[in-house]
BALOBA-1460 file (C-alpha; in Angstrom, 3 decimals):
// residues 229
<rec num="1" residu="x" x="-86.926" y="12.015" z="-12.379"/>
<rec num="2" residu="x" x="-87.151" y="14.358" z="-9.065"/>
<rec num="3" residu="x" x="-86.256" y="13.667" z="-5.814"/>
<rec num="4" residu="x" x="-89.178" y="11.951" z="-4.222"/>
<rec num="5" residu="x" x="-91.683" y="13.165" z="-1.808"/>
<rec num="6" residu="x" x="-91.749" y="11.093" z="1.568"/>
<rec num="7" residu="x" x="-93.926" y="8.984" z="2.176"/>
<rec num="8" residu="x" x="-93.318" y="8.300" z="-1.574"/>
<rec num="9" residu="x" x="-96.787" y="6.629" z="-2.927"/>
<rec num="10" residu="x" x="-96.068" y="3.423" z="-4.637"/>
<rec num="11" residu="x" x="-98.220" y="0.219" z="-5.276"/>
<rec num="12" residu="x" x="-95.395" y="-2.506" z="-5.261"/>
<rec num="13" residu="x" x="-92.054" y="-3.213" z="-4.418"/>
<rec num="14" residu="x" x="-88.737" y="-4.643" z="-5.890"/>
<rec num="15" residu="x" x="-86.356" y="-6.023" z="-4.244"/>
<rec num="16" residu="x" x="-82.653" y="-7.030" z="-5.466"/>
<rec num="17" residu="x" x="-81.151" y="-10.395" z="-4.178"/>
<rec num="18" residu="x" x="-77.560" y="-10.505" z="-3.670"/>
<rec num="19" residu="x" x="-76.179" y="-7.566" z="-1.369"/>
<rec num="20" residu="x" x="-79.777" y="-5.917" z="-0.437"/>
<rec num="21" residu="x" x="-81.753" y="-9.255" z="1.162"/>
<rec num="22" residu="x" x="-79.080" y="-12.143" z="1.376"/>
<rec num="23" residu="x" x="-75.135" y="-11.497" z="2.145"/>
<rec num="24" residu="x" x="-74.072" y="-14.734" z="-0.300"/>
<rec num="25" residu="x" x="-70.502" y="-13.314" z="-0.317"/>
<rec num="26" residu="x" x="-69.266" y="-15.922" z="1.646"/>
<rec num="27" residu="x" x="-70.607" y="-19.099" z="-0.816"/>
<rec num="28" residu="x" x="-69.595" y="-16.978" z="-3.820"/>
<rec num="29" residu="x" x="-66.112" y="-16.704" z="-2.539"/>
<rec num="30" residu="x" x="-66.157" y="-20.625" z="-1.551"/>
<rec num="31" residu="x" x="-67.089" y="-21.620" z="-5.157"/>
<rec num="32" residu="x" x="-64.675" y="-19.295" z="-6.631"/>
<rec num="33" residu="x" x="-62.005" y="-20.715" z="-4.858"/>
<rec num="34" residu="x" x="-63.368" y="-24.281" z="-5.711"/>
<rec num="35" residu="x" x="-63.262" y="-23.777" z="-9.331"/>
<rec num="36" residu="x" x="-59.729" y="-21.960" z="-8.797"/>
<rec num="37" residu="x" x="-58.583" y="-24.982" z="-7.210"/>
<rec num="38" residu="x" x="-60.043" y="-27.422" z="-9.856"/>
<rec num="39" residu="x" x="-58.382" y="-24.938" z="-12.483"/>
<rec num="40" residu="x" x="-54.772" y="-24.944" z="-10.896"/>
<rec num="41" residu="x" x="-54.809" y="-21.631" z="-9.504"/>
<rec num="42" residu="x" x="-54.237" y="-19.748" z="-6.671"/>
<rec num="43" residu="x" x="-57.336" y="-19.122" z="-4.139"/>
<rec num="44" residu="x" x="-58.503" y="-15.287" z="-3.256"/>
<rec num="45" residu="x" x="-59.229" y="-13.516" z="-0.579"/>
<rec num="46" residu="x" x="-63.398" y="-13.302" z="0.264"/>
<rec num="47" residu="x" x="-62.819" y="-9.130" z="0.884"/>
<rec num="48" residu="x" x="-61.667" y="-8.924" z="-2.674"/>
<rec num="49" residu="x" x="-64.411" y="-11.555" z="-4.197"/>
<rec num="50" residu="x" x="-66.740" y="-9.048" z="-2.832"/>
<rec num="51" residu="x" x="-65.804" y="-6.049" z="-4.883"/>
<rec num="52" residu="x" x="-66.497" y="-8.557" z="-8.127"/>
<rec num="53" residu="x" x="-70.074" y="-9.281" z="-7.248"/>
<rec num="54" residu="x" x="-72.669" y="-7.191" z="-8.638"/>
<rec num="55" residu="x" x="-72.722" y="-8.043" z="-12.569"/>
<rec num="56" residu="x" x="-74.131" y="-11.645" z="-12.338"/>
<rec num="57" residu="x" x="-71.851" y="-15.148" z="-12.605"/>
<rec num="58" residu="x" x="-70.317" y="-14.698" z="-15.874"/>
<rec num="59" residu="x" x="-68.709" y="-11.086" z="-14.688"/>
<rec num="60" residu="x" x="-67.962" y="-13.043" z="-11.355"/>
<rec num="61" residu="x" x="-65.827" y="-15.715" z="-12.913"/>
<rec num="62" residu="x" x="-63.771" y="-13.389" z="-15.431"/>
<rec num="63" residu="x" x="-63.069" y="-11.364" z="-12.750"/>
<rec num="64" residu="x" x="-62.070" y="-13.957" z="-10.651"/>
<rec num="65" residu="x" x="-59.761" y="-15.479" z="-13.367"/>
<rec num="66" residu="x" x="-58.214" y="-12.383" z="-14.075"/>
<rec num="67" residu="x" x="-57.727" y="-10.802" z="-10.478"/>
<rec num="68" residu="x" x="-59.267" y="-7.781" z="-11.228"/>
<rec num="69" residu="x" x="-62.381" y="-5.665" z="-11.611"/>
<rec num="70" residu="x" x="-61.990" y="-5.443" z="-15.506"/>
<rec num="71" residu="x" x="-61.941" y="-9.346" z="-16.173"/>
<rec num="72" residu="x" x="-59.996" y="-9.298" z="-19.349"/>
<rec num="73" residu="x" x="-59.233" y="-12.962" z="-19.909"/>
<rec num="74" residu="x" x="-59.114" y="-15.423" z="-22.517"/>
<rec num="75" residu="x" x="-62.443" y="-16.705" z="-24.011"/>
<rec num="76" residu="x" x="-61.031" y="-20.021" z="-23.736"/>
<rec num="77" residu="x" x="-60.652" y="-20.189" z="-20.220"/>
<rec num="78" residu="x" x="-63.783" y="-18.607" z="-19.647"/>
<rec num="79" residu="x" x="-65.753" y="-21.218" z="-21.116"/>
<rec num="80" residu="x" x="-63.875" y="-23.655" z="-19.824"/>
<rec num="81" residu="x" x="-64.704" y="-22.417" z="-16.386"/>
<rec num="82" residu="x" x="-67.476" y="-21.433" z="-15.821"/>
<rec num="83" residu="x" x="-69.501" y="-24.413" z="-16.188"/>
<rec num="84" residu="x" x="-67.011" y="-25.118" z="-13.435"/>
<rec num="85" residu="x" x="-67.991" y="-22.455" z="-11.482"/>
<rec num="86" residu="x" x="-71.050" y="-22.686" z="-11.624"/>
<rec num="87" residu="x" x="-71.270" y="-26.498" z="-10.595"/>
<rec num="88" residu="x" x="-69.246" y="-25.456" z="-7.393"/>
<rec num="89" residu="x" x="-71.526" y="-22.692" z="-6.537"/>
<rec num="90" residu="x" x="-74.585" y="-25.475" z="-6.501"/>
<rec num="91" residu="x" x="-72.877" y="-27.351" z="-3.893"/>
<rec num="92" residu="x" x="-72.379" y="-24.640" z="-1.948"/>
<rec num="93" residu="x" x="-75.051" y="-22.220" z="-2.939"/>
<rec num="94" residu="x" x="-76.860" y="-21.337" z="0.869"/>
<rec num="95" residu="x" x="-74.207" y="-23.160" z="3.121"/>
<rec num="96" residu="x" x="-73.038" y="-19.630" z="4.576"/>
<rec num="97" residu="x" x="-75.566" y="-17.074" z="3.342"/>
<rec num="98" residu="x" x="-76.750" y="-15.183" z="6.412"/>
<rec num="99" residu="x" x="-80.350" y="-12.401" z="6.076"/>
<rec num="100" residu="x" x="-79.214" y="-8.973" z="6.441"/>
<rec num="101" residu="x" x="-80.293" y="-7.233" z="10.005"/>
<rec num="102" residu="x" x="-84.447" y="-6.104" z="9.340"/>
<rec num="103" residu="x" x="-84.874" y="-7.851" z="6.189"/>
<rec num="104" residu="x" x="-87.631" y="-10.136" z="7.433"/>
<rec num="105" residu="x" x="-88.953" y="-8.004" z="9.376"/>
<rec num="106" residu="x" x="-89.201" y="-5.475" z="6.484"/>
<rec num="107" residu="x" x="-90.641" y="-7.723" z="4.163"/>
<rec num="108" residu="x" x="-93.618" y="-8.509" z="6.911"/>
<rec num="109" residu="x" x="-94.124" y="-4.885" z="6.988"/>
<rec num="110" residu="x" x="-94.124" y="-4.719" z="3.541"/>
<rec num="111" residu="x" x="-96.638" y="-7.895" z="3.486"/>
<rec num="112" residu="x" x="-98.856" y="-5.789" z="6.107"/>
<rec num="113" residu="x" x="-98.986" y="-2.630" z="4.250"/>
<rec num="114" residu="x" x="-100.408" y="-4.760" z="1.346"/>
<rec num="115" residu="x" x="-97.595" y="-3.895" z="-1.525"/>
<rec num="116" residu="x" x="-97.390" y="-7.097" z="-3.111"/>
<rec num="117" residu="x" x="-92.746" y="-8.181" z="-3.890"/>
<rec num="118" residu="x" x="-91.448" y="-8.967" z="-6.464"/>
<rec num="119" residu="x" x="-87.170" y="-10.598" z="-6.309"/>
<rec num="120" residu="x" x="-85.424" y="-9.104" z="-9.137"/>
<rec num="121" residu="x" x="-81.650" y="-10.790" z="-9.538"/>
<rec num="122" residu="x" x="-78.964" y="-10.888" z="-11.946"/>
<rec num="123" residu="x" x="-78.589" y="-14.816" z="-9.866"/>
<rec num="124" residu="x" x="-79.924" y="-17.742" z="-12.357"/>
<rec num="125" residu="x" x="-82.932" y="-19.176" z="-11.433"/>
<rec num="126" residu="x" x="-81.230" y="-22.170" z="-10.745"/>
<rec num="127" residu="x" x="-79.603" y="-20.350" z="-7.619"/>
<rec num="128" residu="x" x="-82.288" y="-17.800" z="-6.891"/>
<rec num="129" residu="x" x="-85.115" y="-20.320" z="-6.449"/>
<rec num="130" residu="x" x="-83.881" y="-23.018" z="-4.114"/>
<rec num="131" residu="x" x="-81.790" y="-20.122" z="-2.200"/>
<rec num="132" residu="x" x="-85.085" y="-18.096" z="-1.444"/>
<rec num="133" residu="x" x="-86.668" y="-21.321" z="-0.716"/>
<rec num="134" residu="x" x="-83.700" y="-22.511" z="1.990"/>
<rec num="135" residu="x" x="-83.733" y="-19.185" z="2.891"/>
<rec num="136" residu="x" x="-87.695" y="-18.684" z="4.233"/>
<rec num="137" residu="x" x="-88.010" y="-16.317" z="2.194"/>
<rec num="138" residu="x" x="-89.835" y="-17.822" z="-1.245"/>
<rec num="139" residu="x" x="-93.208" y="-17.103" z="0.098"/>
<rec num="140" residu="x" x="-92.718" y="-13.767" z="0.639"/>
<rec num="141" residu="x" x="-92.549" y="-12.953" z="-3.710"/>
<rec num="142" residu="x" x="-95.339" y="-12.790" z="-6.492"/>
<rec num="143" residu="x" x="-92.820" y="-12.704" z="-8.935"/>
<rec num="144" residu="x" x="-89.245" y="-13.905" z="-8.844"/>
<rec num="145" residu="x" x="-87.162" y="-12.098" z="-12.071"/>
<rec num="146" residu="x" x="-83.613" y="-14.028" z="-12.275"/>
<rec num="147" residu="x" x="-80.990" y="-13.048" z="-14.747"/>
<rec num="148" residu="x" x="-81.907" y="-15.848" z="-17.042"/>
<rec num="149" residu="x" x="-85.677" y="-15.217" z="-17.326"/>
<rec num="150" residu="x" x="-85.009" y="-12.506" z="-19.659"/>
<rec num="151" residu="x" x="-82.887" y="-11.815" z="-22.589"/>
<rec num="152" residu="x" x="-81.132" y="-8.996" z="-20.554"/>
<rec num="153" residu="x" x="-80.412" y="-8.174" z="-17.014"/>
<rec num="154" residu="x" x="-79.791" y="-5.329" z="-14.837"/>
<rec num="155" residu="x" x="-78.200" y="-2.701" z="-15.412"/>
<rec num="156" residu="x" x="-80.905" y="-3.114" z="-18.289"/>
<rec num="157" residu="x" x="-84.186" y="-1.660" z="-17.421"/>
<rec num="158" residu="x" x="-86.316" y="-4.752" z="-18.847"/>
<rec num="159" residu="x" x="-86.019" y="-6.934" z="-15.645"/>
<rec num="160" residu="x" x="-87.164" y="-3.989" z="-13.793"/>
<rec num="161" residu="x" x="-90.111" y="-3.279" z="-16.904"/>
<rec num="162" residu="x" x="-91.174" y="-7.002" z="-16.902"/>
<rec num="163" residu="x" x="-92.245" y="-7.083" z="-13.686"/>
<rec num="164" residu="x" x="-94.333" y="-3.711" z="-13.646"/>
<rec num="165" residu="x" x="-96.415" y="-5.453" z="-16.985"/>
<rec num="166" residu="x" x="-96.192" y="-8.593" z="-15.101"/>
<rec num="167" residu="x" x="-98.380" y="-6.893" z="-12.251"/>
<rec num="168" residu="x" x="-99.994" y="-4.242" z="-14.100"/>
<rec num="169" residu="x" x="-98.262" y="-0.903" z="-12.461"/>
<rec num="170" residu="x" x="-96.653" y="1.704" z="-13.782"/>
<rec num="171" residu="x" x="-93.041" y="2.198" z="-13.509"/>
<rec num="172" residu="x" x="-93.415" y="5.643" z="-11.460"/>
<rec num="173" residu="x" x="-95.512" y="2.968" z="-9.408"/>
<rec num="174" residu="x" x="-92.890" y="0.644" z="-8.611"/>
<rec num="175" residu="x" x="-90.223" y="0.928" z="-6.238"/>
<rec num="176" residu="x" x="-86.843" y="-0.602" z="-6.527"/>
<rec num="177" residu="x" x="-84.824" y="-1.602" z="-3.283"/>
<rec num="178" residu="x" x="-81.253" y="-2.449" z="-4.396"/>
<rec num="179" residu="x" x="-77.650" y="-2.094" z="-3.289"/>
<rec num="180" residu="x" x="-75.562" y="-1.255" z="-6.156"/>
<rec num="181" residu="x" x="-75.416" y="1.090" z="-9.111"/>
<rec num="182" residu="x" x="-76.663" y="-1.585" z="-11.379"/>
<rec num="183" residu="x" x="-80.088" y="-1.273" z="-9.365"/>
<rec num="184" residu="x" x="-79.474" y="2.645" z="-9.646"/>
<rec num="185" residu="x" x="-79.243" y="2.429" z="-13.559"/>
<rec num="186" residu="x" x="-81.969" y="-0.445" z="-14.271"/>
<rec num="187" residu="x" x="-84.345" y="1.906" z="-12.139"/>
<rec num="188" residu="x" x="-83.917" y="4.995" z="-13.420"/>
<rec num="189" residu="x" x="-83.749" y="4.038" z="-16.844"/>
<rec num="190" residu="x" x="-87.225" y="2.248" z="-15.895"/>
<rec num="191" residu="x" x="-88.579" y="5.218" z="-14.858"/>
<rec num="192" residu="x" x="-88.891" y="3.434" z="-10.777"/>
<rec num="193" residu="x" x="-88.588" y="5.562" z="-8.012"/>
<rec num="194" residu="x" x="-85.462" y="4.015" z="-5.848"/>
<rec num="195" residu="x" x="-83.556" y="3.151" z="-2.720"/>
<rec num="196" residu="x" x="-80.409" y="1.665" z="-1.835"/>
<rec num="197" residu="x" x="-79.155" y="0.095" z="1.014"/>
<rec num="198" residu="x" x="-75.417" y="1.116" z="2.302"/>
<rec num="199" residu="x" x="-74.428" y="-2.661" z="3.547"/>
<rec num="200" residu="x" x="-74.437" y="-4.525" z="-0.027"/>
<rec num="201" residu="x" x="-71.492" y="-4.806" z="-2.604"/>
<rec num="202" residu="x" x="-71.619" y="-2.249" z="-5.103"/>
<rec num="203" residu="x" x="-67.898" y="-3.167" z="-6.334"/>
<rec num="204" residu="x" x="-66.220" y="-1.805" z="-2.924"/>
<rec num="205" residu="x" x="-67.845" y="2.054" z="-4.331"/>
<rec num="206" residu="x" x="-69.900" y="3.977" z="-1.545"/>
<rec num="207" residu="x" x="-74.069" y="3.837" z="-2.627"/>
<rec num="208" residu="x" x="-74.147" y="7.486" z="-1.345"/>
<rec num="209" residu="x" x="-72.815" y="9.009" z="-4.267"/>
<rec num="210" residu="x" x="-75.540" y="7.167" z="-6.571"/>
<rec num="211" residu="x" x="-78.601" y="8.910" z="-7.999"/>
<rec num="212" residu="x" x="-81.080" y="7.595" z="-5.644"/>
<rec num="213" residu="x" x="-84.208" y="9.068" z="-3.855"/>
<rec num="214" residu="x" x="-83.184" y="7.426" z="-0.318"/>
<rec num="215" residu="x" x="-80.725" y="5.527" z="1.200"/>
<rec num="216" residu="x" x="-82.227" y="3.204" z="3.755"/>
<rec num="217" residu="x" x="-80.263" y="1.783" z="6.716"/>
<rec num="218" residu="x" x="-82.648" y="-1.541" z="6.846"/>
<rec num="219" residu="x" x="-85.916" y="-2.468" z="4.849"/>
<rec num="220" residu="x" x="-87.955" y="-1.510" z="7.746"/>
<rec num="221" residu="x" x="-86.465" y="2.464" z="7.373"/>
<rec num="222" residu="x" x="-87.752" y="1.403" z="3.585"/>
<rec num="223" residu="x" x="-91.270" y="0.380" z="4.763"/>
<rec num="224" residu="x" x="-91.677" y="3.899" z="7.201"/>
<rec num="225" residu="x" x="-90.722" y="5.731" z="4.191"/>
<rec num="226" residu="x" x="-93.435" y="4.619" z="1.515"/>
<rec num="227" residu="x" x="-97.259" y="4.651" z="1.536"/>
<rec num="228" residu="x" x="-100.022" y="2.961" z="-0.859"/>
<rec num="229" residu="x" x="-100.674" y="4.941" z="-4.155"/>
């Protein structure tokens, strides 16, 4: 794909969760520690649970277990934990999470320019629902695509190829707002124009070496730099 035109014409807009709308770092690193805990291990630092986000819950909890980006652990202890993990992010899930600077009012610009949103998350729906509810920001989505509605998730292209059927637009239609290479892969290998945003987690690597068409301080530089197809 080539380097897009500004204003790039789209007709909709996808938007990643974790790292791009919500900073959930905090109530990730507060269940991984709880399931550490409940596990007999040693607690970790939140700055280093944030360089293992980015690959859904499953990635999250190997790498917690084994320390380290590569999360080569038994497959034993990973299903013993992570139903443990996963009923200590429910109890915290939303206690901490705090909106990015200009996401809401980049999703009412959004709203105003008439491109109708659609949530696309590697989060279960189980999380992604009731945190975009607590959140204010439910409303806001046509579509919400968790990592459990499909068979695959990003870096996979079908989240990003369900929703375009789900709403009728092409692909080269559809632009993806993420904050990770994950969203950089799914996207391209979707055929979506898209942006990234420098704040998220990306596993501690800079977004500005990714093969994007912008990188947008806020979503309301996102909304100045897109028009209606």
């Amino acid at each position: 794909m080539q380097k897009a035109q500004f204003p790039l014409p789209v007709k909709a807009v996808m938007i990643d969760l974790d790292g791009t709308l919500l900073d959930t770092v905090a109530d990730l690193a507060a269940a991984v520690n709880l399931m550490l805990e409940k596990l007999g291990r040693s607690p970790l630092d939140e700055a280093l649970v944030r360089n293992f986000v980015g690959k859904g819950i499953p990635n999250l909890v190997q790498r917690a277990l084994a320390g380290n980006l590569q999360g080569e652990i038994d497959a034993a202890l990973f299903e013993r934990a992570l139903p443990v993990y996963l009923d200590c992010y429910e109890t915290v899930n939303g206690k901490h999470t705090l909106l990015y600077p200009g996401v809401r009012e980049g999703l009412d610009a959004f709203r105003q320019a008439g491109f109708p949103l659609v949530c696309v998350t590697n989060k279960s729906a189980r999380f992604t629902l009731p945190l975009l509810r607590q959140m204010q920001l439910a409303d806001y989505f046509v579509l919400v695509v968790s990592g459990d509605t499909l068979p695959k998730k990003k870096p996979d292209p079908l989240p990003l190829t369900h929703a375009c059927k789900e709403l009728g637009i092409a692909p080269r239609d559809m632009l993806m707002i993420g904050d990770s290479l994950n969203d950089a892969i799914a996207a391209r290998a979707a055929g979506c124009p898209v942006f990234c945003v420098p704040y998220g987690y990306n596993e501690g690597h800079d977004v500005r070496q990714l093969d994007v068409d912008a990188i947008v301080e806020t979503l309301v530089e996102a909304a100045t730099l897109i028009t209606q197809s």
